[in-house]
DOFI-987268 format. One line per 8 residues: their letters; for each residue x, y negated, z negated of C-alpha. Coordinates in Angstrom, 3 decimals, padded with zeros to 6 digits. Layout:
<pts>
a = X Y Z | ...
</pts>
This chain:
<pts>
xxxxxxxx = 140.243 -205.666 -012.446 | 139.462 -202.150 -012.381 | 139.898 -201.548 -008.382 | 138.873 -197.209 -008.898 | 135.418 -198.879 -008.604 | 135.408 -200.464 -005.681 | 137.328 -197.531 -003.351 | 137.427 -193.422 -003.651
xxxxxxxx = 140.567 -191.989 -005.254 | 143.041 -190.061 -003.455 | 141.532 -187.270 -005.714 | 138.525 -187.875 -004.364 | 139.458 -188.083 -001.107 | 140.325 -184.842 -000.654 | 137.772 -183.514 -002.044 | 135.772 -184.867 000.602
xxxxxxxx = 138.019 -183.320 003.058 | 137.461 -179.852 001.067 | 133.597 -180.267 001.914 | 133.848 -180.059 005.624 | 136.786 -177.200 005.035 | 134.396 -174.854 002.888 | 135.702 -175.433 -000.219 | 133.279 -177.525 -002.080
xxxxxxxx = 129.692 -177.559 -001.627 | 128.252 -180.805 -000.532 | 125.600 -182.289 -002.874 | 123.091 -182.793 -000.358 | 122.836 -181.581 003.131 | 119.945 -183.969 004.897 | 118.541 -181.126 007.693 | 117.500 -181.718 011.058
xxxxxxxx = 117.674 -185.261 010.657 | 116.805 -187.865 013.090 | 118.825 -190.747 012.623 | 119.477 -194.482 013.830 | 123.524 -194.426 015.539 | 123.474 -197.833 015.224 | 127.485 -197.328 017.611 | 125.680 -196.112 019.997
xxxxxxxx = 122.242 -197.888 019.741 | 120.305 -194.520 019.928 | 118.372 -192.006 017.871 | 120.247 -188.551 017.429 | 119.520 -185.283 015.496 | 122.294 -183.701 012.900 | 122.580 -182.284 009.718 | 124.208 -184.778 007.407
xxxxxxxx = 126.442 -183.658 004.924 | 126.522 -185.701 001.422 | 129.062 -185.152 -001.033 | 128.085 -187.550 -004.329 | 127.889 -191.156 -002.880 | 129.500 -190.538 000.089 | 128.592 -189.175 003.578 | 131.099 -186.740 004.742
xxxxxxxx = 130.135 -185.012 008.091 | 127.555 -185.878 010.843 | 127.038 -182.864 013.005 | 125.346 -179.573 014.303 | 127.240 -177.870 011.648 | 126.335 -176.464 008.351 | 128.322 -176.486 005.524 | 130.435 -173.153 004.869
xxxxxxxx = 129.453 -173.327 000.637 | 126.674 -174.614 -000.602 | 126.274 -173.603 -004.122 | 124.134 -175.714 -005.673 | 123.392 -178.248 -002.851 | 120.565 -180.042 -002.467 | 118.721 -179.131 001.683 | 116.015 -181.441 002.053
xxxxxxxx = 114.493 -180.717 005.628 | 114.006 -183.870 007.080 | 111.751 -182.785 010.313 | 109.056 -185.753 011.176 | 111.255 -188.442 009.321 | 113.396 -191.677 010.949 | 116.719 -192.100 009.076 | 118.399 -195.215 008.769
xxxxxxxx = 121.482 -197.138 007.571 | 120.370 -198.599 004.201 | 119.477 -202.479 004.561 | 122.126 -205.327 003.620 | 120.566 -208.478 002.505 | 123.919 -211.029 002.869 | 123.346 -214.059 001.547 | 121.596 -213.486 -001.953
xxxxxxxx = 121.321 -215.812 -004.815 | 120.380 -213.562 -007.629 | 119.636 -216.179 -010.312 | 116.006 -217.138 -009.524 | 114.598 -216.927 -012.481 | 115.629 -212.550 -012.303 | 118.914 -211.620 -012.864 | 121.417 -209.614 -010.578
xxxxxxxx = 120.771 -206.453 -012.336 | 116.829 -206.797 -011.607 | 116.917 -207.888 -008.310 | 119.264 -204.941 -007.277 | 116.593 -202.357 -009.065 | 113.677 -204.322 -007.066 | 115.447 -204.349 -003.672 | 116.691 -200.467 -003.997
xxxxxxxx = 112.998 -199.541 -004.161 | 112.239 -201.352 -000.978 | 115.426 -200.193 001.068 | 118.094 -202.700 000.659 | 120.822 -201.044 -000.898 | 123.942 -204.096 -000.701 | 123.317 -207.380 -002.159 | 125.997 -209.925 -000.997
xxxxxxxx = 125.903 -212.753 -004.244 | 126.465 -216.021 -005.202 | 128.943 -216.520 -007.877 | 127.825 -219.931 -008.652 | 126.100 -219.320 -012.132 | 128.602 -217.333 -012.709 | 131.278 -220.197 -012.662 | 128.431 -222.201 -015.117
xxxxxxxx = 127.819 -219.942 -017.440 | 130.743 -217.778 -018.106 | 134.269 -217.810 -018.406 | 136.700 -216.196 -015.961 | 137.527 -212.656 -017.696 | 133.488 -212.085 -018.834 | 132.422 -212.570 -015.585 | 134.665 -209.865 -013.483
xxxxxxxx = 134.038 -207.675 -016.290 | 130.263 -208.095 -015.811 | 130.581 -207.992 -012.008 | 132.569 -204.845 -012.472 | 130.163 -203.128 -014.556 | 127.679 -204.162 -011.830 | 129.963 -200.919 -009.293 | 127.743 -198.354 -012.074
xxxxxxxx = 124.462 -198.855 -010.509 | 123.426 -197.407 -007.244 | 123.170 -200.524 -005.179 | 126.614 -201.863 -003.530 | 126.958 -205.447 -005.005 | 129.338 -207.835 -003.352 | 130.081 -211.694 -004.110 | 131.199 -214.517 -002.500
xxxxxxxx = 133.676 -217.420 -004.411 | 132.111 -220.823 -003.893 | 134.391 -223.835 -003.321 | 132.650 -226.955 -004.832 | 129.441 -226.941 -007.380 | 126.861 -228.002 -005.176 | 126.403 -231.109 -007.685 | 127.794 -233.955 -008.972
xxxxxxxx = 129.708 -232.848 -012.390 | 131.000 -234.886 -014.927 | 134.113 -232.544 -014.730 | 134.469 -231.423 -011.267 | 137.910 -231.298 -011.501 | 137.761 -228.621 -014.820 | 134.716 -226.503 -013.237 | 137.001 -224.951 -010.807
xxxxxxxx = 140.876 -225.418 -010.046 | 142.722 -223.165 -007.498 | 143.814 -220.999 -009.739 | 140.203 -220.052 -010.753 | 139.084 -219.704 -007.073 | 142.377 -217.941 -005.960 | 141.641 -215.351 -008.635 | 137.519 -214.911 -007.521
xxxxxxxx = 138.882 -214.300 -004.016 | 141.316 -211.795 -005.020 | 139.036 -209.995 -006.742 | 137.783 -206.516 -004.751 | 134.175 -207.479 -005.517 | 134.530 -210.661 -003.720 | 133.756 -210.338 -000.061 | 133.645 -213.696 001.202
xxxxxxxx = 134.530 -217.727 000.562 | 131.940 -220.357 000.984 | 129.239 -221.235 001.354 | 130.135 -224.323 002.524 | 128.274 -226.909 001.064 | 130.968 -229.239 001.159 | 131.426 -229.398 004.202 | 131.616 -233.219 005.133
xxxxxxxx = 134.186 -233.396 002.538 | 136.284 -230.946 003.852 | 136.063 -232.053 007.350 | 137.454 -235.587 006.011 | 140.124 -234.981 003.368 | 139.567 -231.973 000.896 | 142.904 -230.289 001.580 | 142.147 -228.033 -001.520
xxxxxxxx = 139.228 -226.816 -000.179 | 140.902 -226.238 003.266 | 143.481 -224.444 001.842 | 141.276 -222.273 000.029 | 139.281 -221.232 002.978 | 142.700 -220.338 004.523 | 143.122 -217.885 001.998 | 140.177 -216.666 002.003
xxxxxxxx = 141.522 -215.968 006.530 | 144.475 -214.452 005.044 | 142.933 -212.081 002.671 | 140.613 -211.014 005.886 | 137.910 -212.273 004.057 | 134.886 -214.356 005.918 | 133.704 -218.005 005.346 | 130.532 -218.567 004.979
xxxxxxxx = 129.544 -222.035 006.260 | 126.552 -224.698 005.174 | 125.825 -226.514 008.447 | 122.041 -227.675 008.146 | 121.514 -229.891 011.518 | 125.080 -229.939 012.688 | 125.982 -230.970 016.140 | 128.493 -228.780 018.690
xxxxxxxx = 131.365 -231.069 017.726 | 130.564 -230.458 014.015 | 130.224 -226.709 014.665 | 133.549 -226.912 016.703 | 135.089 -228.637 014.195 | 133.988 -225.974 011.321 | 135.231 -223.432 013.401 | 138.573 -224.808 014.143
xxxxxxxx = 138.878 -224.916 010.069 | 138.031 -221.019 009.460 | 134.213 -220.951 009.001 | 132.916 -217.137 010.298 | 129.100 -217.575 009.899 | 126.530 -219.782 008.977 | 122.738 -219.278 007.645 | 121.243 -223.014 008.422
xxxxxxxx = 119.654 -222.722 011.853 | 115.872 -223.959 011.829 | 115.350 -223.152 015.642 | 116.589 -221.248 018.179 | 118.300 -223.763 019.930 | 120.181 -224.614 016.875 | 120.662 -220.143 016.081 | 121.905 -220.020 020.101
xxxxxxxx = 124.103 -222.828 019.440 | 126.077 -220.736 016.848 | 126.122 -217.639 018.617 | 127.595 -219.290 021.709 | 130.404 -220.892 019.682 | 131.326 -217.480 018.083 | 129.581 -217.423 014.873 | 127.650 -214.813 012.988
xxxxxxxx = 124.099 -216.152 012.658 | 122.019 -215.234 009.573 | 117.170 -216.128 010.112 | 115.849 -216.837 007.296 | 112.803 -215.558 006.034 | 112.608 -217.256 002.490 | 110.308 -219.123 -000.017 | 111.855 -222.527 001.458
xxxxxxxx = 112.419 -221.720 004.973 | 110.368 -218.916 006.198 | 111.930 -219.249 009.660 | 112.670 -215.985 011.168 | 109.554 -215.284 013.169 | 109.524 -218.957 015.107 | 112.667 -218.788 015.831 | 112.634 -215.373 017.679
xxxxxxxx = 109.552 -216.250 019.346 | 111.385 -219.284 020.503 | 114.613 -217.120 021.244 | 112.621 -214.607 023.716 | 112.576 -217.800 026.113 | 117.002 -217.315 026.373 | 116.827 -213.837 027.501 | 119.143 -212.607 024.782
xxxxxxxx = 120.932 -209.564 025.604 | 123.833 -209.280 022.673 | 121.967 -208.954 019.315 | 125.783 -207.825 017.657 | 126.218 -210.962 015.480 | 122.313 -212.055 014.185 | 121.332 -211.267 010.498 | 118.406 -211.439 008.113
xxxxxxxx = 118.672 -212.938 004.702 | 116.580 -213.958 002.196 | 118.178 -216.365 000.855 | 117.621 -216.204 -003.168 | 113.991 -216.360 -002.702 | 111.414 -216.863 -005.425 | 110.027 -214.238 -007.533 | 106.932 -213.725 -006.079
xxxxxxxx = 107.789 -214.306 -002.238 | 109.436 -211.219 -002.289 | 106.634 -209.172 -003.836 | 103.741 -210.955 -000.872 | 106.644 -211.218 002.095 | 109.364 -208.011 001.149 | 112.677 -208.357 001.492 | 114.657 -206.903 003.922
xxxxxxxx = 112.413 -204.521 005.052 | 110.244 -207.192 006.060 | 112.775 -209.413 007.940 | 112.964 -205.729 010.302 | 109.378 -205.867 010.904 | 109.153 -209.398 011.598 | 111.656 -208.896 014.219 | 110.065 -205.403 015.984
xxxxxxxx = 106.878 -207.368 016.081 | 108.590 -210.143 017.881 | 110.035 -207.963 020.517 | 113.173 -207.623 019.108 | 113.886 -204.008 020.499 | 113.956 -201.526 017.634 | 117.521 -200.288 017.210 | 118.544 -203.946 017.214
xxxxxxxx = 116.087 -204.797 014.396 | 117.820 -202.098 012.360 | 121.506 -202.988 013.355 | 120.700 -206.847 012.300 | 119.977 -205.522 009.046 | 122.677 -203.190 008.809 | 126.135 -202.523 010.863 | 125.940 -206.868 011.839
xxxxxxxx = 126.178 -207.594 008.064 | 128.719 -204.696 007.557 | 131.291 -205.868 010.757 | 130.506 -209.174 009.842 | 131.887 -209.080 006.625 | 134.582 -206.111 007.680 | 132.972 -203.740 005.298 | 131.545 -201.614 008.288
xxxxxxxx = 134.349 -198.949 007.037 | 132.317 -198.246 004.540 | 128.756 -199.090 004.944 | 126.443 -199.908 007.519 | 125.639 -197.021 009.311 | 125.357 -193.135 008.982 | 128.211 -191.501 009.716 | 131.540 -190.340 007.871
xxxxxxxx = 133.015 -191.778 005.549 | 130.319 -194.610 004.553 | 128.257 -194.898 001.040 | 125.684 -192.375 001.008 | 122.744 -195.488 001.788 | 120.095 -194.308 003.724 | 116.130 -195.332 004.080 | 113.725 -192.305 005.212
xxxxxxxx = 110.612 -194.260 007.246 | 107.375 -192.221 008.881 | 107.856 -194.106 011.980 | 110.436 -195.628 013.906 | 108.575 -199.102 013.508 | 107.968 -199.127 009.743 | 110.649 -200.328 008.106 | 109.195 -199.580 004.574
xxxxxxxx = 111.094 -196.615 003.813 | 109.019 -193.710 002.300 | 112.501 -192.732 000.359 | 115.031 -194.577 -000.323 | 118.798 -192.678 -001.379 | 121.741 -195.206 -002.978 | 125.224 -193.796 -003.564 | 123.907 -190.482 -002.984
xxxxxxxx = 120.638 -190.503 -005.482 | 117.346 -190.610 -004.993 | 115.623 -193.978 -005.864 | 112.248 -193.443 -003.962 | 111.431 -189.655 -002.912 | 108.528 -189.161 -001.277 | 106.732 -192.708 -002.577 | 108.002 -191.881 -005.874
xxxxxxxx = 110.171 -194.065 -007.814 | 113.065 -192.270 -009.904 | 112.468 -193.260 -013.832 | 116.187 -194.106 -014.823 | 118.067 -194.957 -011.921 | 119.641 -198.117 -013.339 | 121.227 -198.172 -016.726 | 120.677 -200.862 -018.862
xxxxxxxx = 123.013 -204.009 -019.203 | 124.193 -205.314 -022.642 | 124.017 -208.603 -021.759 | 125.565 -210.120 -025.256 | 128.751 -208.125 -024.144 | 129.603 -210.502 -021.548 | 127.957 -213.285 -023.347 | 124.982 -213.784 -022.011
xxxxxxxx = 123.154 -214.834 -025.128 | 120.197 -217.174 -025.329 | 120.754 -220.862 -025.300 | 121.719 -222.589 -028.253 | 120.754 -226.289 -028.681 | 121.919 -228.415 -031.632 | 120.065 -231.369 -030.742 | 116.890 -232.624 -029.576
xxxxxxxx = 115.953 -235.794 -027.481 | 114.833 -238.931 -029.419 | 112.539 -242.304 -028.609 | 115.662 -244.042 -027.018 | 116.606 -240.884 -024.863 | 113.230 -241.147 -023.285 | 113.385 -245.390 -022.387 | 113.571 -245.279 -019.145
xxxxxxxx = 114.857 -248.178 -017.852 | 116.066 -247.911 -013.626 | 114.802 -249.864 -011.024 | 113.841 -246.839 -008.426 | 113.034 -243.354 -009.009 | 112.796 -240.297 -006.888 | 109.824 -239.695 -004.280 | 109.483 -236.042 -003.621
xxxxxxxx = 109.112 -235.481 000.182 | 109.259 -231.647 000.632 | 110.261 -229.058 -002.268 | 113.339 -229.773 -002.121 | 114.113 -233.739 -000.444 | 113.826 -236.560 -002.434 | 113.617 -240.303 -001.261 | 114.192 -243.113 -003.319
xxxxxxxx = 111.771 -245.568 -003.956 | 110.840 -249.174 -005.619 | 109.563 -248.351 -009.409 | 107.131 -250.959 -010.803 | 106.055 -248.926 -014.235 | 106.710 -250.058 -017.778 | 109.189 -247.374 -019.956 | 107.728 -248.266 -023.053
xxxxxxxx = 104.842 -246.280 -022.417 | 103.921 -243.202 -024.384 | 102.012 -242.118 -021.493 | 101.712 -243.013 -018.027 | 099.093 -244.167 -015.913 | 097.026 -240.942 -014.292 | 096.353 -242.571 -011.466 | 099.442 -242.257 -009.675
xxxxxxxx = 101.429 -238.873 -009.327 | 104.711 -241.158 -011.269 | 106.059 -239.156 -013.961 | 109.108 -239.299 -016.492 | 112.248 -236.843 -015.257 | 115.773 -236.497 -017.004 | 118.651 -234.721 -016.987 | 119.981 -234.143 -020.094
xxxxxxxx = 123.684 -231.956 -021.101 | 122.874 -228.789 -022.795 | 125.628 -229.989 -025.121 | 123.311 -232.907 -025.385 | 126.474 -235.546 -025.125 | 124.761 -237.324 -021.932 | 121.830 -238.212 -020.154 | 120.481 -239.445 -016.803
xxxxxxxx = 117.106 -240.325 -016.237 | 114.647 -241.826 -013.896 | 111.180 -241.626 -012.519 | 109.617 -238.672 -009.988 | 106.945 -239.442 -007.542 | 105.238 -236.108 -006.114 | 105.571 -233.270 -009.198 | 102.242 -234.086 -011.059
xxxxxxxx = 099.904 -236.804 -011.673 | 098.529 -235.385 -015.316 | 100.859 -232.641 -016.501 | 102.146 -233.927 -019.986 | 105.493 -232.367 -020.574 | 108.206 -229.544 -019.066 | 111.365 -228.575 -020.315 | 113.130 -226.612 -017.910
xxxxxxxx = 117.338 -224.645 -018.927 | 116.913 -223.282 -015.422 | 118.575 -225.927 -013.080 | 121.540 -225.890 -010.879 | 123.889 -226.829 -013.123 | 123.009 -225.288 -016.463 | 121.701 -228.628 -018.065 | 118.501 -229.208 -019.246
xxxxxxxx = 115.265 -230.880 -016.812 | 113.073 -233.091 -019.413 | 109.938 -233.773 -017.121 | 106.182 -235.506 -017.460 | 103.721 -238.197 -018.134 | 103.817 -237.987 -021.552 | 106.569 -238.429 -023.842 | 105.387 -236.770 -027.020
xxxxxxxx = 104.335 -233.796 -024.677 | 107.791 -233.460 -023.298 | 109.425 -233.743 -026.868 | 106.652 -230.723 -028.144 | 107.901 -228.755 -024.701 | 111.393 -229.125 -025.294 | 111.134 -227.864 -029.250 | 109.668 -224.685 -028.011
xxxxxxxx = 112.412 -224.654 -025.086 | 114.550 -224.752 -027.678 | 112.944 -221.955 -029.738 | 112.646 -219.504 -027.068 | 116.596 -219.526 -026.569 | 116.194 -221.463 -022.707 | 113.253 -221.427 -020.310 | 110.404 -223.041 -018.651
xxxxxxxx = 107.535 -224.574 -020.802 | 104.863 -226.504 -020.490 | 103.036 -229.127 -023.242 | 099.857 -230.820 -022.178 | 097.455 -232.634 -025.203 | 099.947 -231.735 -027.645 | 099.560 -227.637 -026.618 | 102.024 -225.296 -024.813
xxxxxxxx = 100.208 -224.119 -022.184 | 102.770 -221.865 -020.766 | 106.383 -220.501 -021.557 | 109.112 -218.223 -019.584 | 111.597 -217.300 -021.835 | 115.309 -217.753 -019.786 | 117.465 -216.065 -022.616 | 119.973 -215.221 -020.623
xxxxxxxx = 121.901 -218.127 -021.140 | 118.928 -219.815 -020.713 | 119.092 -219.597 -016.696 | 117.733 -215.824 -016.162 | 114.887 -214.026 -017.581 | 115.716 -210.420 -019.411 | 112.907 -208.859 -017.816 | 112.290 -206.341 -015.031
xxxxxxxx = 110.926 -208.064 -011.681 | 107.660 -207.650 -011.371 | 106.691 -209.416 -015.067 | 109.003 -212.351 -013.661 | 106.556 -212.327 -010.358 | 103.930 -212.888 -012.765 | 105.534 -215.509 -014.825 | 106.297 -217.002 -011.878
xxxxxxxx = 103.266 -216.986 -010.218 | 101.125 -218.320 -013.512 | 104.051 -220.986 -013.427 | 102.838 -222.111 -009.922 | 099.136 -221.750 -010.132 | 099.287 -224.276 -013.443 | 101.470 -226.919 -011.569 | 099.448 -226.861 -008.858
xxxxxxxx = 096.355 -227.286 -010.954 | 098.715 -230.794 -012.305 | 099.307 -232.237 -009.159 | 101.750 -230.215 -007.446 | 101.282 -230.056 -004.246 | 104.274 -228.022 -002.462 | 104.959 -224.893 -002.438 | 107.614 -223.719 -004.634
xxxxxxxx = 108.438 -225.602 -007.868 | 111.108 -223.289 -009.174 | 112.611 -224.591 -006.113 | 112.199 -228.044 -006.967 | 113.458 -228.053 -010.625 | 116.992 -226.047 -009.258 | 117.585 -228.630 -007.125 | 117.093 -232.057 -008.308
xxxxxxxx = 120.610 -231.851 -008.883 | 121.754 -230.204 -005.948 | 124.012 -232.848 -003.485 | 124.044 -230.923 -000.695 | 120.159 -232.222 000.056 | 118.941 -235.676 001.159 | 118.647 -238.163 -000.167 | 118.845 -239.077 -003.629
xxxxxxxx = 119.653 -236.936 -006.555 | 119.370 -236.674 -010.450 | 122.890 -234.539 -011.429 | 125.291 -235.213 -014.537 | 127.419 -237.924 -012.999 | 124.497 -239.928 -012.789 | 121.859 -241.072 -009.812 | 123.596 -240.162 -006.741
xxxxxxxx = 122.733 -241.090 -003.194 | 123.746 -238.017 -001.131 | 124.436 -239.611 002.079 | 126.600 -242.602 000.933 | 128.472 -240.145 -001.801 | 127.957 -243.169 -004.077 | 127.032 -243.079 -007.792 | 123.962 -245.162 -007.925
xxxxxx = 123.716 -245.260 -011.513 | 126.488 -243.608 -013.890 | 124.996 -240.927 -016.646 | 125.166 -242.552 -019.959 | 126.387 -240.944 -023.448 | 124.153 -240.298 -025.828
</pts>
């Protein structure tokens, strides 16, 4: 681990010092600025002193030398604390590196991530190399270690021992443990998973917690065990009940649970005084949410036009995230000593920043984007290469023979229910919305498989890489369409396509290791969107299929999932029916 990039230097350090003494120029010197104290809760006036990607002095003063610096004259302009988005799962369809360069432009300079691909997809030394080469660009990118995989694996045991999670929670990048998602477990027996969120206490690190529904006693309970925050509440009652117990609170506004605006309306009615320990997230939204809703920036303006009183908006998406996660040291607000993040607005109650400054560079001036502010990744260097497959799915893969399938009943909830159709079929019957769905290993050793009620009723074939656990999604009403889908899956190196009449109709190449797209944002909102429009057009009738494909495997959902150990009922923990081998 290279720890130079995640604090100053003593070198640097005192070359900071030299600034305010007159012996080095500052870089920038930000002139009769108006700026959020978000300490104090008030707007002030000072000349801000910038020395490369840190702020140095806040203050009347101006600097003694200043060869060469950079005095922007910021008269008629807000300043603010750059925006934190804290609970980010940068594998939705874009990568981390293209999320980052899409949030900078629109203010939110600090991602906090999900490692959980991460654990999938690479090994151990690739991955903190590629998370350390991550401290280069201008946005501050954090992590969090995840305890459990969120699925059913055929090899939980080998996907992550304490060693491996001792080692992500060491590491300077990694800001937090969690998020909980197996929390029943832990609650009953999982002493390993305890222990590793007591670690996580001891290395003054937060938990994040999972807790969609839970009771007081459960919340209690959680807390009494280590758990710091949680992002699950669906209501205000349930985001009051947190805050009373002690917890950090994170409203969403996301593809799957655009919450945050109900919920404060509903909160006005408790006569909240304390807004210290509320967030905003995200939440790993889909592509194209964030390009109709915004990101962080739009969470702030939800919350203003909710009555949330101004300074608090900003704070929630600022200093909270930065105390919460004890980073507030060194980010979070404008004063010294923090990373040179700030967001210029043209009014106090637009949150869209007019410039945007990262580490001490400009990435929006004036409404203009800088050309080059984000260097390039070489992705093969820490093996992100496109999928290979050395195998294919045949006639007896795709005879289906199980008693019940899966009835969607949201994007993301699946019920079970009684199946009556035939597997022989090459095609089934259009007048239902039944179609074919397996889960196949992208070593191609296993497979489970089943029926899904809800995705289509005429689409002919999918093949999907992009899942929750890295396997492959075989999905449709007819077989020879999702054999012709998966060939050209399989071509492209990993993605999303779509066969219908013995045609692709659509493709997304994934080749970065067949879960992430190598392509800057906005052509994966369009991807994205075309994606939608065309399953909608086939029967889907939700809102957010990416969504649905990531997780049919995903146990921490009701009721009944399709993962590698087989047909799992969530709330029973029982195997249903086992995967088979191939």
């Amino acid at each position: 681990m290279q720890e130079h990039l995640y604090r100053w230097r003593n070198k640097q350090l005192r070359e900071h010092v030299a600034v305010i003494d007159g012996k080095i120029s500052p870089t920038i010197v930000l002139k009769n600025a108006t700026f959020l104290n978000v300490y104090l809760k008030k707007w002030q006036t000072a000349n801000i002193w910038i020395y490369e990607d840190r702020i140095v002095f806040v203050g009347d003063d101006m600097p003694k030398k200043m060869r060469n610096t950079e005095v922007v004259d910021c008269t008629g302009e807000y300043l603010v604390p750059g925006y934190v988005e804290p609970h980010s799962h940068p594998f939705q369809l874009y990568n981390p590196h293209s999320l980052a360069e899409y949030a900078l432009k629109k203010g939110t300079t600090t991602l906090v991530n999900d490692n959980l691909m991460l654990l999938l997809l690479l090994k151990k030394k690739k991955a903190f190399s590629f998370i350390d080469s991550l401290q280069d660009t201008p946005a501050s990118l954090f992590w969090w270690a995840r305890f459990d995989s969120q699925s059913a694996l055929r090899e939980e045991e080998e996907f992550l021992d304490s060693e491996e999670v001792l080692d992500w929670l060491n590491h300077e990048a990694v800001i937090q443990g969690g998020e909980l998602t197996n929390w029943p477990e832990i609650l009953k027996e999982d002493d390993l998973s305890l222990y590793w969120m007591q670690e996580t206490k001891r290395l003054r690190k937060s938990v994040e917690g999972h807790f969609p529904g839970a009771s007081i006693r459960t919340l209690s309970k959680m807390k009494l065990l280590g758990a710091d925050g949680d992002h699950e509440s669906i209501s205000a009652k349930e985001l009051y009940l947190r805050l009373q117990l002690g917890y950090y609170a994170a409203i969403r506004h996301s593809s799957i649970r655009p919450d945050l605006r109900n919920i404060l309306k509903e909160l006005m009615a408790y006569d909240v005084k304390v807004w210290d320990y509320m967030l905003f997230t995200t939440d790993g939204a889909t592509p194209s949410f964030y390009e109709e809703e915004g990101m962080i920036e739009r969470c702030i303006e939800i919350a203003i036009e909710e009555g949330v009183p101004v300074e608090e908006a900003y704070a929630m998406a600022s200093i909270n995230a930065a105390k919460y996660f004890n980073l507030d040291h060194r980010l979070g607000s404008i004063a010294p000593g923090r990373t040179a993040h700030i967001n210029f607005l043209s009014s106090k109650e637009n949150p869209l920043p007019t410039s945007v400054m990262a580490k001490g560079k400009w990435i929006v001036r004036n409404g203009e984007t800088a050309s080059d502010y984000m260097k390039p990744v070489d992705w093969p260097a820490f093996d992100f290469d496109p999928l290979k497959l050395d195998w294919e799915p045949n006639a007896d893969d795709l005879h289906i023979s199980m008693p019940f399938g899966m009835e969607m009943i949201s994007d993301v909830l699946l019920k079970p229910y009684a199946v009556k159709t035939e597997s022989n079929k090459n095609l089934l019957s259009r007048s239902n919305n039944e179609a074919y769905v397996l889960l196949m290993d992208k070593e191609g050793k296993w497979l489970t498989s089943t029926y899904i009620k809800g995705f289509t009723d005429s689409l002919g074939g999918l093949a999907s890489s992009y899942s929750n656990t890295g396997d492959v999604i075989l999905l449709g009403k007819k077989k020879s369409d999702i054999q012709l889908a998966f060939q050209r899956m399989k071509e492209l190196g990993g993605g999303i396509v779509l066969a219908h009449k013995g045609e692709i109709i659509f493709e997304l190449p994934l080749r970065l290791q067949g879960v992430m797209a190598n392509l800057k944002m906005e052509d994966v909102i369009e991807k994205e969107r075309e994606l939608k429009k065309l399953l909608q057009e086939f029967g889907y009738t939700f809102g957010d299929p990416v969504y649905t494909l990531l997780f049919l495997s995903s146990t921490h959902l009701p009721y009944i999932r399709i993962t590698p150990s087989g047909i799992v009922d969530v709330m029973k923990k029982e195997i249903l029916f086992p995967s088979i081998m191939r």
